[in-house]
C-alpha positions in Angstrom: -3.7 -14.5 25.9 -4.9 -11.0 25.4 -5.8 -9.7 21.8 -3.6 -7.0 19.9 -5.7 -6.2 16.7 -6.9 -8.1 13.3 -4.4 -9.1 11.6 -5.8 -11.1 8.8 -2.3 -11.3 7.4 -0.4 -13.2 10.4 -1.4 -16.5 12.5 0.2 -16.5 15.3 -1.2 -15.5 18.7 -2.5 -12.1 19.6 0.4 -12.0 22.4 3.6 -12.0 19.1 1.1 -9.9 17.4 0.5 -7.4 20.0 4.5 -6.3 19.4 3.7 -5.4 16.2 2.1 -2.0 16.4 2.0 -0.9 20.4 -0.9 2.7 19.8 0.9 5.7 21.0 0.5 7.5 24.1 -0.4 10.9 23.7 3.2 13.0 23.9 5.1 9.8 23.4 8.4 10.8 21.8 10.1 7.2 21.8 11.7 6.4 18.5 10.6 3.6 15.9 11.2 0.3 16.4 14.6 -0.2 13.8 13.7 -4.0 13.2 9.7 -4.0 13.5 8.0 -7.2 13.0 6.3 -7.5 10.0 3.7 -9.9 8.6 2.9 -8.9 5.0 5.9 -10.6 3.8 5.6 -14.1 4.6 2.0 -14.3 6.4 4.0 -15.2 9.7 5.5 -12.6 11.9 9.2 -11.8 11.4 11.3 -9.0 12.5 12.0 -7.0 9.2 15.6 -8.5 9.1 13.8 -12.2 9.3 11.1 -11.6 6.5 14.2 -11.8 3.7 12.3 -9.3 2.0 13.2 -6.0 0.9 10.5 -4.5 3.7 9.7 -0.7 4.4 7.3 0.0 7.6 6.2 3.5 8.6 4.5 3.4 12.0 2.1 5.4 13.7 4.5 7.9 15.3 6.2 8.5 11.9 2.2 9.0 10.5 1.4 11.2 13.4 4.0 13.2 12.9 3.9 13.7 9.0 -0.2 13.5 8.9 -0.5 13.3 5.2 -3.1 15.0 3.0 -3.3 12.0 1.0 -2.3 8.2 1.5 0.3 8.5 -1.5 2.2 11.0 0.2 3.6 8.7 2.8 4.6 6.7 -0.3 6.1 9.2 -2.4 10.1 8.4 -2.4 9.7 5.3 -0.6 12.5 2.8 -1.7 11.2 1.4 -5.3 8.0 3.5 -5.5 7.3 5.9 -7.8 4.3 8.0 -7.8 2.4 9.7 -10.9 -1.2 12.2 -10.5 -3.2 13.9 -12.2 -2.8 16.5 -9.9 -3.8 16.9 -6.5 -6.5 16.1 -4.0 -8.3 13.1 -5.1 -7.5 12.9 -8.6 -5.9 9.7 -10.2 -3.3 8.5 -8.5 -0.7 5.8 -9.9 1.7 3.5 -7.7 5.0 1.8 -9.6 6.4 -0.8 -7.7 10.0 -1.5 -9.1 9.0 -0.2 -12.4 5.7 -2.5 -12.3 2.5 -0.7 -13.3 0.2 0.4 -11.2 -1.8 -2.9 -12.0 1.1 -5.0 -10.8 0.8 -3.8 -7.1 -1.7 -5.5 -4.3 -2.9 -3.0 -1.8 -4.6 -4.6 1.4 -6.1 -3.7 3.8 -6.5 -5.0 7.1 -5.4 -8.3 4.8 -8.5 -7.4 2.3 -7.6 -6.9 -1.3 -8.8 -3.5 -2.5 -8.8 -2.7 -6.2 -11.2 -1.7 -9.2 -11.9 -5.0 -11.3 -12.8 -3.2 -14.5 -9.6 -0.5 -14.3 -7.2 -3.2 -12.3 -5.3 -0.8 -10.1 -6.2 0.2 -6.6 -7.7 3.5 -6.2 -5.1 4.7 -4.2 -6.2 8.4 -4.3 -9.3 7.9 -2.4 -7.7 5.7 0.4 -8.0 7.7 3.7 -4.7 8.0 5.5 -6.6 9.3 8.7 -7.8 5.7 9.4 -4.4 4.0 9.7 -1.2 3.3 11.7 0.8 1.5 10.5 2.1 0.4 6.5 4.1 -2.3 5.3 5.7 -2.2 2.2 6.9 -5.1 0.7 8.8 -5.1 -2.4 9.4 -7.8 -5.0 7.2 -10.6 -6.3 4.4 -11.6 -3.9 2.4 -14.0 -6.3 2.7 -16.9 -4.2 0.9 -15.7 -1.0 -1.4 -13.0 -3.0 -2.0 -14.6 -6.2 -2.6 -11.8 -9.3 -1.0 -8.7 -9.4 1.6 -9.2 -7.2 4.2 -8.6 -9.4 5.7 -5.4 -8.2 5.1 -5.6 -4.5 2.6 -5.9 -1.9 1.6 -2.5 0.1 -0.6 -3.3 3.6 -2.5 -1.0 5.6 -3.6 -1.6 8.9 -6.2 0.5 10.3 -6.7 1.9 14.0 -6.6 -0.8 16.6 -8.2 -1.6 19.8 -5.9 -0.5 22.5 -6.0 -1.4 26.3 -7.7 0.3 28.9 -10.5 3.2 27.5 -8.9 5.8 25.3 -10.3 8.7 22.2 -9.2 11.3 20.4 -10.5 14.4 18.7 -8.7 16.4 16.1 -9.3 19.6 13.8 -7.2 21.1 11.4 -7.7 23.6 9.0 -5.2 25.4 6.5 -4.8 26.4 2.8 -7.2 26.2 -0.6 -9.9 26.3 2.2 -9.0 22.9 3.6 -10.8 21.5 6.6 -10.0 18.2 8.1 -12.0 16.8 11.5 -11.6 13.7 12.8 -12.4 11.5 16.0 -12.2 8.2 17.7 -12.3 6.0 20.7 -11.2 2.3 21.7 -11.3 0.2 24.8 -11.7 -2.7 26.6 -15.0 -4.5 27.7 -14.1 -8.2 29.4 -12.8 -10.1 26.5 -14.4 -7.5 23.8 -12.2 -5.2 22.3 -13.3 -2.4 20.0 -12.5 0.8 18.1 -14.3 3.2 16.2 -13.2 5.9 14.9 -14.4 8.8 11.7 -12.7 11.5 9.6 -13.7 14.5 7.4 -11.7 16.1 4.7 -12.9 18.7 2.4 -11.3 21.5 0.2 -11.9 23.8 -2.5 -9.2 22.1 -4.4 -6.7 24.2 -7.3 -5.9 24.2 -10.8 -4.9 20.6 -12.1 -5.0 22.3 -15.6 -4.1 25.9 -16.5 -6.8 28.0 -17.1 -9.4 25.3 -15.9 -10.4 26.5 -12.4 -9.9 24.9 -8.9 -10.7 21.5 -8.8 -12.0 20.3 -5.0 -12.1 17.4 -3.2 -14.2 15.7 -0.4 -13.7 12.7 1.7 -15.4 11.2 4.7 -14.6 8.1 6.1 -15.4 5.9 9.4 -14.1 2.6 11.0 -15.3 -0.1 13.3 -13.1 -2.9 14.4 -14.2 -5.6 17.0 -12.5 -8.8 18.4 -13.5 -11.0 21.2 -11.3 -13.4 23.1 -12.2 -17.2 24.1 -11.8 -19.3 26.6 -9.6 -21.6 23.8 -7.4 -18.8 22.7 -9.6 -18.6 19.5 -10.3 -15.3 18.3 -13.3 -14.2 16.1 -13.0 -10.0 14.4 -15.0 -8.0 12.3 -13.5 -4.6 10.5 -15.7 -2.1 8.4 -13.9 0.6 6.6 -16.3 2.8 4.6 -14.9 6.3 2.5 -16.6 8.6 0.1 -17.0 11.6 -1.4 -16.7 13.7 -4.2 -13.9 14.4 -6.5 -13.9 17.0 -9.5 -11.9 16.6 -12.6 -11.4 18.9 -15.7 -15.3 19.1 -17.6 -16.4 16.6 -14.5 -16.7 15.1 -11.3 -16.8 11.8 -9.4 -18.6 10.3 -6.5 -16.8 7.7 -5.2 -17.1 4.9 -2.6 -14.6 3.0 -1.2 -15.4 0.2 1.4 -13.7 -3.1 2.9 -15.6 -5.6 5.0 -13.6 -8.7 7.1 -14.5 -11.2 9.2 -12.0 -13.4 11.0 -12.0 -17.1 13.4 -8.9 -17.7 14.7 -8.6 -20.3 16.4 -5.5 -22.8 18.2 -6.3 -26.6 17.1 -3.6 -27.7 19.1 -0.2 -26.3 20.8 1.5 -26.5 17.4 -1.0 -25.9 15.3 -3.5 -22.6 14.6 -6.2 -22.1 12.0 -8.0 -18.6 10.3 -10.8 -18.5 8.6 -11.1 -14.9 6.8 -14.4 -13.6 4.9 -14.2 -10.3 3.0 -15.9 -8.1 0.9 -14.3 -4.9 -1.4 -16.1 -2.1 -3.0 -14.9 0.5 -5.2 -17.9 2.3 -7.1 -17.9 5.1 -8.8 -20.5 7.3 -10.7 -18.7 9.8 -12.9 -20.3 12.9 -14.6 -19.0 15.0 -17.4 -21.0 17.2 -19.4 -24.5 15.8 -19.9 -22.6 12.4 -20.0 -22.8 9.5 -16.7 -21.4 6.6 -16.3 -21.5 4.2 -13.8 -18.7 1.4 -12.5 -19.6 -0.4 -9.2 -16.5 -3.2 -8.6 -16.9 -5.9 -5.5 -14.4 -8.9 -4.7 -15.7 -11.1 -1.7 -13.6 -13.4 -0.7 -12.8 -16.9 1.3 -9.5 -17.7 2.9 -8.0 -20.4 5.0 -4.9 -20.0 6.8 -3.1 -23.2 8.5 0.3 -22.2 10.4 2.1 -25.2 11.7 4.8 -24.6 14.3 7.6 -27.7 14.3 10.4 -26.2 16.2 12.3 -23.3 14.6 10.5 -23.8 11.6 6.9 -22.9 10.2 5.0 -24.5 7.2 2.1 -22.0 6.1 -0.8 -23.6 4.0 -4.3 -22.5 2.5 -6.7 -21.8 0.1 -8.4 -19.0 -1.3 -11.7 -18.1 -3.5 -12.0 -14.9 -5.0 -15.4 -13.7 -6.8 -14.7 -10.5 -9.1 -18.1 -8.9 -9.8 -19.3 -5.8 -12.1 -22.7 -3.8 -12.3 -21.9 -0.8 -14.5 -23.8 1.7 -17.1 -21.7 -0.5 -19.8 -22.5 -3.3 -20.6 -19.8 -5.8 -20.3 -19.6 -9.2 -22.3 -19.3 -10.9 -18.7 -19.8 -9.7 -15.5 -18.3 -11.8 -13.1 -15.4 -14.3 -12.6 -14.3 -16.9 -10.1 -10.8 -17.8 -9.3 -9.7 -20.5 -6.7 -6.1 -21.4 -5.5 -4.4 -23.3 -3.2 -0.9 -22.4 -1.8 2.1 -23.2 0.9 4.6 -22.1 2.9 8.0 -23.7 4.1 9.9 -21.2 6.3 12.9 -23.2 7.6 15.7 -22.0 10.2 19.1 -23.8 10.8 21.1 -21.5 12.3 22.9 -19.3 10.7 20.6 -20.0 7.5 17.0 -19.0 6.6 15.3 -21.0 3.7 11.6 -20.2 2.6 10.0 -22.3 0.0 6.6 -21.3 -1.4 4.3 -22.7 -4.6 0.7 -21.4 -5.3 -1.8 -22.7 -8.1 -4.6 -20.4 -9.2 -7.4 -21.4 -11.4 -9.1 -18.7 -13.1 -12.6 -18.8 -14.7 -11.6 -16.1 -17.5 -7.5 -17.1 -18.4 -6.9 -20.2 -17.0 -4.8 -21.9 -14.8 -1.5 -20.1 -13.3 1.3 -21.2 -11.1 4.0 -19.4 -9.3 6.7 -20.3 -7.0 9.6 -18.7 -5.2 12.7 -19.4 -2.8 14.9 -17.5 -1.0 18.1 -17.7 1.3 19.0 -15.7 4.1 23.0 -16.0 6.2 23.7 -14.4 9.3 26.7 -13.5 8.7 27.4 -12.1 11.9 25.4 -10.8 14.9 24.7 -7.9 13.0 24.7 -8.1 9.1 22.9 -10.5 7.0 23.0 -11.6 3.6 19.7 -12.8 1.7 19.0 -13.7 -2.3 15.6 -15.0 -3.7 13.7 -15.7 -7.0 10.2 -15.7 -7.6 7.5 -16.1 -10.2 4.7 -13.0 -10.4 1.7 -12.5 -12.9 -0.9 -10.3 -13.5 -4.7 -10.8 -14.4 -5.8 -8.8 -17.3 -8.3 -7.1 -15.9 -12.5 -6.3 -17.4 -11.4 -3.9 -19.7 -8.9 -5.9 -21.6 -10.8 -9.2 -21.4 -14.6 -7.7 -21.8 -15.1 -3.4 -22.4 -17.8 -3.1 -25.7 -15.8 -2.8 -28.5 -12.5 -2.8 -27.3 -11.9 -5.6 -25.0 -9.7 -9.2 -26.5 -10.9 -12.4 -24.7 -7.8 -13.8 -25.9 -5.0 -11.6 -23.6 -3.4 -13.5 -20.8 -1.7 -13.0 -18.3 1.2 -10.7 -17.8 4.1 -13.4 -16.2 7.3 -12.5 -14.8 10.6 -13.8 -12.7 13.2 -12.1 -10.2 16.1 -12.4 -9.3 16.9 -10.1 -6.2 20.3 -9.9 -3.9 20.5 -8.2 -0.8 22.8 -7.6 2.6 21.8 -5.3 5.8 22.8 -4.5 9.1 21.0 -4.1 12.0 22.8 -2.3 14.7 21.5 -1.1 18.5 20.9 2.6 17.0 21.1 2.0 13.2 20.6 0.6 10.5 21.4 -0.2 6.8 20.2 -2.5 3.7 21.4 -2.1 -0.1 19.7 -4.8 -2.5 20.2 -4.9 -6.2 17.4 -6.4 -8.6 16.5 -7.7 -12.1 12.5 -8.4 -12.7 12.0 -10.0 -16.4 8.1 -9.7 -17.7 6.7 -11.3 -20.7 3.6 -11.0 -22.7 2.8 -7.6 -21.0 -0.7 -5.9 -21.8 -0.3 -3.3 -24.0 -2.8 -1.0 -26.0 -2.0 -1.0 -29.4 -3.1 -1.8 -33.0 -2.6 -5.2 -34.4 -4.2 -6.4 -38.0 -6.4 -3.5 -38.0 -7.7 -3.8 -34.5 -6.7 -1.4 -31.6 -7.3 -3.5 -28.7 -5.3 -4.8 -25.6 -2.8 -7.9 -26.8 0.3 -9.7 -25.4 2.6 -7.8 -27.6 5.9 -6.7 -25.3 8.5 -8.1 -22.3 10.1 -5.7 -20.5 13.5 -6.1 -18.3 13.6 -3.6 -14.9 17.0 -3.2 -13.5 17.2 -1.8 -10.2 18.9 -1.0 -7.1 17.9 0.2 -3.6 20.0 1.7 -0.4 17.9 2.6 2.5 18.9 3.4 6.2 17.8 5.0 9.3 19.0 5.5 12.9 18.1 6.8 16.0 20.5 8.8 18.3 19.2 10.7 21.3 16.8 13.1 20.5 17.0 12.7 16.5 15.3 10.3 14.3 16.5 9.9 10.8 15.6 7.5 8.1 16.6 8.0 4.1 16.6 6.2 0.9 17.1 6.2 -2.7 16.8 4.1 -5.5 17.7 3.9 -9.3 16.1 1.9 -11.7 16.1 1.0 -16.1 12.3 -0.2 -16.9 12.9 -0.8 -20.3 10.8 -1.9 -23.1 12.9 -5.0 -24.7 11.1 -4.4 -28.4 12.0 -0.6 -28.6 15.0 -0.2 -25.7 12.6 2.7 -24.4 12.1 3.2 -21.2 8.8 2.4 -20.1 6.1 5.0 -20.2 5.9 7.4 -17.2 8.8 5.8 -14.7 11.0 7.2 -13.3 14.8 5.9 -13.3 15.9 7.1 -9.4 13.7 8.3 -6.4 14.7 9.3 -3.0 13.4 10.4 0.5 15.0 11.6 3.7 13.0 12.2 7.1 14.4 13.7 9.5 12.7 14.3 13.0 13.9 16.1 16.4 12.7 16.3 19.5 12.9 19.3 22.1 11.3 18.4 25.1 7.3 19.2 24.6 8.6 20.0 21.0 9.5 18.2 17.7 10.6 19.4 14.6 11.4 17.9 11.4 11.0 17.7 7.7 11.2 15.7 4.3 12.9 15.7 1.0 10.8 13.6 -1.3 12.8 13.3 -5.0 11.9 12.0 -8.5 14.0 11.9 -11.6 12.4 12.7 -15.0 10.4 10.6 -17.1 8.8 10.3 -20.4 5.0 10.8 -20.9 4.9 8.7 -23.8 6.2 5.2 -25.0 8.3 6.8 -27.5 10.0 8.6 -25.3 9.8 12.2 -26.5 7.7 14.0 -24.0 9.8 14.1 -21.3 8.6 15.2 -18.1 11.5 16.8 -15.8 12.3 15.3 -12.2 11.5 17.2 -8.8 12.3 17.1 -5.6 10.2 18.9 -2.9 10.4 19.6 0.8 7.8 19.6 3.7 8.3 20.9 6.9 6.5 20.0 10.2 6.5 21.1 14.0 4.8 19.5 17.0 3.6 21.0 20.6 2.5 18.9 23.4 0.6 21.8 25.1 -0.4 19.4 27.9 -0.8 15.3 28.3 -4.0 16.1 26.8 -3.7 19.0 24.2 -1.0 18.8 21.0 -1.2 20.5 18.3 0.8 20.3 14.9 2.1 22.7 11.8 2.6 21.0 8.7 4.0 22.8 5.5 4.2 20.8 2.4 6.1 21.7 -0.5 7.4 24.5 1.3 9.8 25.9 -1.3 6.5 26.4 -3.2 7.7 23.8 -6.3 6.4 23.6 -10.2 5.7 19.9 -11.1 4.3 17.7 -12.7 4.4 13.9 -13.0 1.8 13.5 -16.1 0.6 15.0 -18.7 -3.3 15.7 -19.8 -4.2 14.2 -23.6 -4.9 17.9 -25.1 -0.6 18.5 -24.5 -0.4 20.5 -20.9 0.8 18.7 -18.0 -1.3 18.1 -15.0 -0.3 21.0 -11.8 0.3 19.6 -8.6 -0.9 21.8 -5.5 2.1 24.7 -4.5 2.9 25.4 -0.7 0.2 24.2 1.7 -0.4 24.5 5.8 -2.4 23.0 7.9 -2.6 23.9 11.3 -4.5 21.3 13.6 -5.1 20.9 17.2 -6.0 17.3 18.5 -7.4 16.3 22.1 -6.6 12.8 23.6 -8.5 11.3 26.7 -8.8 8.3 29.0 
């Protein structure tokens, strides 16, 4: 059974896995899959419709086509995200899940967790979005299969695989604010070895993120190696290195950064029913930040240890593990503990009786710092005909606090717990030949949320608020000839249950439309990426005003070989801001940019 790629996510055999992200052919205009299989949402692979999941995938073409400048603009708009900077190229980047902060997200990786343990949220902004193809986005509570944080959503990357036969790639690109971009790869076959590595340079002089501050530039280079070799047994062992780093400069500073996932994977079948993965991985996100004659250092690893059990009995699938995390922490502060263990067990029932889906899922997690926590969730899916399908779930979420609440000199409470939540989610689609359509409406209820304020004297982190986020989602997409079109939009009430404010820097609706055509050797298309306003401050008076900006893009297959692409982004040249610095001006995100790039693809 030939290998696809590693997926530390899914179980199943290479051959179902191999469906789930084909590598493109150079000049390959075929449209996206409109019911991919996906295996962030249940660990298994599903089609999208299956999953019973509120699920968003962009694929490789959809990625080649739109090649971002950053990772967070192919999430910018997305059903249910909402995305806040402090302005552009490399500089802090926030993701909010369904009104979640950024905390309350998991980003993976290949299946490894990435995130900073003293700030908590992943540092999306350094991610580089030359190394994948393929993202899932799963929205709603994901505590049960991902433990912490998982209370938004789950967002998965998966990075350039090992494709058949011997193929490579070499791309340059160069464009506005002096911006150069390189990058190169190859991946092939040798026996039962397959392998891919691939590398990426980005570096520009940056602009203003402050008025009257100067151009702030950014630099980021990255490489990948992924490995797999087949057995005899249909057991599988894979090793995938991501490394990234670089410089990033920020107003009276700058930042080196390093970002880096290590995994190793045995898969292996115990019987005809029954297949086992073993998954060891290691996350770095270290940083050395200078500003004025001031450094400090904060180096973050989480290795990891997980067991995966899938058991086949008919239609039906019961999923079982566990997992040990290690959180670690060398930094130029000195912090009242330094490391912390948390080990859970969890499982799986995902049950078919045609026309009904049930999935049943329970995880305990016992942390060395807070405690023990346990989460659970259900869900219910109807075919309701061949093409529509009605679903409805509740789960339980919660969210770790992270070193700085439990541990930062002088500020840090050893006493906060965790941030728990439940919700309640409703949801019909239909999945048509050419089109298709789901609408979902939500309700996520959070208690004892972390906040930052001043109790008895004391400013510190306590368990002082609950919030209630209301939300709704419509998202759709076909493809018709020539033309490839997918939209969304979403509205949502994060509110604060204490004050009836809504929750600091959220947006209440988002939207997105891509639309992509192509002519022959040629494609065209664009976006419309759309925020409403928010409010910069938990009292709700600064109030930041919405924005919606559009990117315009054009491809050329000069030959089977030779491509090369114009992308414009914010191409109406739009004002905005999404955050606001402490002295009163709002951050500047970057005007109209181009980039121009020509790419060369081999056998």
């Amino acid at each position: 059974m030939p290998f696809s790629r590693p997926l530390f996510a899914g179980l199943l055999p290479g051959a179902l896995l191999s469906l789930v992200a084909l590598p493109a052919q150079a000049g390959n205009v075929d449209a996206p899959t409109l019911d991919p299989l996906v295996v962030t949402a249940t660990l298994g692979v599903k089609t999208q419709g299956e999953s019973l999941s509120s699920v968003t995938v962009i694929d490789e073409q959809t990625i080649r086509r739109q090649q971002p400048r950053e990772f967070k603009d192919l999430l910018i708009g997305q059903p249910g995200i909402d995305v806040t900077g402090n302005g552009s190229f490399g500089k802090n980047t926030s993701v909010f899940m369904r009104g979640t902060g950024s905390e309350s997200t998991v980003f993976l990786i290949d299946g490894v967790r990435l995130r900073s343990a003293t700030a908590g949220s992943p540092p999306w902004q350094y991610f580089p979005p030359e190394m994948i193809e393929r993202v899932e986005i799963v929205r709603g509570p994901r505590s049960t299969l991902y433990g912490s944080d998982a209370v938004g959503g789950v967002i998965q990357a998966f990075t350039h695989s090992p494709a058949d036969g011997r193929r490579g790639w070499v791309q340059a690109g160069g464009g506005s604010f002096n911006t150069q971009a390189y990058s190169a790869g190859v991946s092939g076959v040798e026996g039962r070895t397959r392998y891919s590595v691939s590398a990426s340079h980005r570096d520009t002089d940056g602009t203003e993120i402050l008025a009257g501050e100067g151009d702030k530039g950014f630099r980021n280079s990255s490489g990948l190696v992924s490995l797999a070799h087949r057995f005899d047994n249909g057991g599988e062992v894979g090793l995938v290195v991501l490394r990234a780093e670089g410089n990033t400069e920020f107003v009276g500073g700058e930042t080196d950064f390093v970002v880096q996932t290590v995994g190793m994977r045995l898969d292996t079948p115990v019987s005809d029913y029954w297949r086992s993965r073993i998954q060891f991985a290691e996350s770095a996100d270290e940083q050395d930040n200078q500003q004025g004659s001031s450094t400090s250092r904060f180096y973050t690893k989480t290795r990891s240890a997980r067991w995966e059990n899938l058991i086949l009995a008919g239609p039906h699938q019961l999923i079982a593990g566990g997992e040990l995390l290690v959180d670690q922490v060398k930094s130029s502060t000195a912090y009242d503990e330094s490391s912390r263990t948390n080990a859970a067990v969890f499982a799986q029932a995902l049950l078919n009786f045609e026309p009904v889906d049930l999935q049943f899922s329970a995880r305990a997690d016992d942390n060395q710092a807070y405690g023990r926590q346990e989460t659970g969730s259900v869900a219910l899916g109807v075919a309701m005909d061949d093409h529509h399908r009605f679903r409805v779930s509740y789960g339980t979420s919660f969210r770790a606090p992270t070193f700085n609440d439990l541990y930062f000199p002088g500020f840090g409470n050893p006493d906060v717990q965790p941030e728990k939540g439940g919700s309640l989610e409703v949801g019909v689609g239909g999945q048509f030949t050419n089109w298709f359509w789901d609408a979902v409406i939500y309700q996520n209820d959070v208690k004892n949320l972390i906040a930052f304020t001043n109790v008895g004297g004391v400013f510190a982190p306590f368990n002082v608020a609950e919030a209630r986020i209301r939300g709704a989602e419509l998202s759709g997409g076909f493809n018709w000839h020539d033309w490839t079109l997918r939209a969304s939009g979403a509205v949502l009430d994060p509110r604060d249950r204490e004050t009836d404010n809504r929750i600091r820097r959220r947006s209440g609706k988002q939207l997105r439309v891509d639309l992509d055509r192509q002519l022959g050797q040629f494609d065209l298309g664009g976006s419309v990426k759309a925020q409403g306003y928010r409010y910069d401050d938990a009292a709700n008076q600064i109030r930041l005003p919405g924005f919606a900006i559009v990117d315009l893009r054009a491809g050329w297959q000069l030959t089977p070989q030779w491509s090369t692409r114009l992308t414009v982004e914010n191409a109406l040249d739009k004002n905005y801001s999404t955050a606001r610095h402490f002295s009163g001006r709002n951050y500047i995100n970057a005007g109209r940019m181009a980039m121009l790039s020509v790419r060369y693809d081999f056998d």
